[in-house]
C-alpha positions as CSV (number, residue, x, y, z in Angstrom):
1,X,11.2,-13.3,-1.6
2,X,12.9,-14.6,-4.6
3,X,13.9,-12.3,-7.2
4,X,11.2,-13.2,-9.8
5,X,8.6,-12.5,-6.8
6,X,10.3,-9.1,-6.4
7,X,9.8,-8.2,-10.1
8,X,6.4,-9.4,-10.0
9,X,5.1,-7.6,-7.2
10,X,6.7,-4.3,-8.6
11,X,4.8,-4.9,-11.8
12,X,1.2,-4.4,-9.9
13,X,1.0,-0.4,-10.7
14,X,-1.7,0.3,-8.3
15,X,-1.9,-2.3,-5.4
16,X,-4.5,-1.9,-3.2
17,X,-6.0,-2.3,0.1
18,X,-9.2,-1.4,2.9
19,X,-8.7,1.1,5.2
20,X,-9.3,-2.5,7.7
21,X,-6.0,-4.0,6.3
22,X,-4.0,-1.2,6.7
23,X,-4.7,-0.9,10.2
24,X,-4.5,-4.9,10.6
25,X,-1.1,-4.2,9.2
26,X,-0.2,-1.5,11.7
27,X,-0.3,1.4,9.0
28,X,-1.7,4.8,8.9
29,X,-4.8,6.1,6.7
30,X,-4.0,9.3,5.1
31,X,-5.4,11.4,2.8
32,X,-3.3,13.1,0.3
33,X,-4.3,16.4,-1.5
34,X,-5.5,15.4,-5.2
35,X,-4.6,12.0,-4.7
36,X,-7.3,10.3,-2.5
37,X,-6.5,8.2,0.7
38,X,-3.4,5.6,1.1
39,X,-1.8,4.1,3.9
40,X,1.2,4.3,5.1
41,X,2.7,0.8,6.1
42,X,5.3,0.4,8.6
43,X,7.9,-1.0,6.1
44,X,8.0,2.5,4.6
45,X,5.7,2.0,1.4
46,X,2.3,3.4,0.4
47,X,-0.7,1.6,-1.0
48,X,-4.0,3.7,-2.4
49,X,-6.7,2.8,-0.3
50,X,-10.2,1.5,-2.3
């Protein structure tokens, strides 16, 4: 990823996914006290789950 992409994708506040891509990713569902469900990818980051 180039360094423009980098920026870009940081810009997206809230990225989001389905509880089906997380798992087609290899991530966890959890749900979070006050803060709804996300998933947990393997990479280490956390995307709120719609």
């Amino acid at each position: 990823m180039s360094a423009i992409g980098a920026a870009a994708a940081q810009a997206v506040a809230f990225p989001t996914i389905t509880a089906e891509e997380c798992a087609a990713q290899g991530g966890t569902v959890k749900s979070i006290p006050y803060g709804g469900t996300v998933c947990s990818l393997p990479d280490g980051s956390t995307v709120k789950i719609t």
